[in-house]
N, C-alpha and C positions, 0 to 999 in steps of 0.2 A: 454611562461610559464616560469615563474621562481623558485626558490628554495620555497619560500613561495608557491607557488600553487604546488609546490612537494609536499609540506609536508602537507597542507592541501589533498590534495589526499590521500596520504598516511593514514594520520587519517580515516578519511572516511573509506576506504578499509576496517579497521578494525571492527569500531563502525560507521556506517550508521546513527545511531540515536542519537548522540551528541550530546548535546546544542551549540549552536551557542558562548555562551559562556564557554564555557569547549574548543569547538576547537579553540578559538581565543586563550584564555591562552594556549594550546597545539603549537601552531604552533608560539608565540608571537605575537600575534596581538591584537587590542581591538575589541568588537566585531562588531563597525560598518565596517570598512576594512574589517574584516573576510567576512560576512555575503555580502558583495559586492562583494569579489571574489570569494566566491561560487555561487552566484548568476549569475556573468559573464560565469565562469565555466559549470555553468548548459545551458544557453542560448547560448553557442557556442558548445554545446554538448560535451565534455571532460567527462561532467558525464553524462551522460545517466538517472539517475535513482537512486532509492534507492528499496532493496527488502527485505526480513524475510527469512532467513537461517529456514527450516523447515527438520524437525526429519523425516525421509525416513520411519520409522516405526509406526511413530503415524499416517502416511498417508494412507500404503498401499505400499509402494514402498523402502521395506527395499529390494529387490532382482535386485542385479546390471548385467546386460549381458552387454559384448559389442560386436557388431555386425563388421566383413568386409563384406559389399556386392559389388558385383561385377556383372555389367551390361552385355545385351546382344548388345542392341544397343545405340548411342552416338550419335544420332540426336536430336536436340532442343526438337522435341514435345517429345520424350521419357524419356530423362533426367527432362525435366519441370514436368513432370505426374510424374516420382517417386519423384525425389524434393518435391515438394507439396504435393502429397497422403503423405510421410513419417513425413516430417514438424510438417500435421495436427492430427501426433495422439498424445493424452495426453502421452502415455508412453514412447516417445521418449523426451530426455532431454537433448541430444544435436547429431550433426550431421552436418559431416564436407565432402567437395569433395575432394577427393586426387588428387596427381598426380602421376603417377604410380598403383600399384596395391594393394591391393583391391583399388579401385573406392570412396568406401565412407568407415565413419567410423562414425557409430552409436551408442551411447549412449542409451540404455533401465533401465527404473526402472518399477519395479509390486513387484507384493507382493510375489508372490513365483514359482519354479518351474510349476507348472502347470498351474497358468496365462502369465508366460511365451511361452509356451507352444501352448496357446491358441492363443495370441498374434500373434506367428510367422505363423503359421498355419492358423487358419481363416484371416490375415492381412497382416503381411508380402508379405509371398508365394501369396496370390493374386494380388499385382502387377504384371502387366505386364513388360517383357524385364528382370527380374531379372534371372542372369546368376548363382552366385552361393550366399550364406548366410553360414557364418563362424561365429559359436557363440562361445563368449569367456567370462568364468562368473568368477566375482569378486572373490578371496579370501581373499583378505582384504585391508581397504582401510588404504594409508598410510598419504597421504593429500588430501585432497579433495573439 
């Protein structure tokens, strides 16, 4: 990768939706080069993707918690079953393994305290193996 596909990257990051000629004149290129090494780009996976930045509140999901949980046990099939069970719920929006303590580090959006609420309760808490759940709610977002 070179300076050029830096900076076509960089574009992108911003504006996903660019004309192919806007990011050529953006980066100095014409737009057949351009539009070939985004294309390379995409087919060697560097970019993954394009997605819609969408408003947390016009969804349902203005209410940010963030989770540490922390396991009871750290055998494959246990770690795999909360991995997955957690993965698949819509209101989890991101979620990482640590190393050290807490175990993991969860990401939740819903719409407010009481779907919250619900969430952890009927869902969370019913996985199996989970040792403890530390919720910790946004007060405000500074970048995001």
């Amino acid at each position: 990768m070179d300076k050029l596909d830096a900076a076509i990257i960089e574009v992108l990051e911003h504006d996903g939706r660019i004309s192919n000629t806007d990011l050529a004149a953006a980066v100095g290129l014409t737009p057949g080069p351009c539009l070939r090494r985004v294309q390379r780009l995409e087919s060697t996976g560097v970019i993954r993707g394009y997605r819609a930045e969408i408003d947390p509140k016009a969804v349902g999901r203005a209410f940010e918690v963030i989770l540490d949980v922390e396991l009871t046990n750290f055998d494959r099939k246990s770690v795999e079953r909360f991995e997955n069970t957690m993965a698949a719920f819509d209101e989890v929006t991101e979620m990482h393994r640590l190393f050290g303590s807490p175990d993991y580090f969860v990401r939740v959006k819903v719409a407010d305290l009481p779907a919250y609420e619900a969430f952890l309760s009927d869902r969370v808490m019913t996985i199996p193996g989970i040792q403890k759940v530390s919720s910790r709610f946004t007060m405000k977002t500074i970048k995001g």
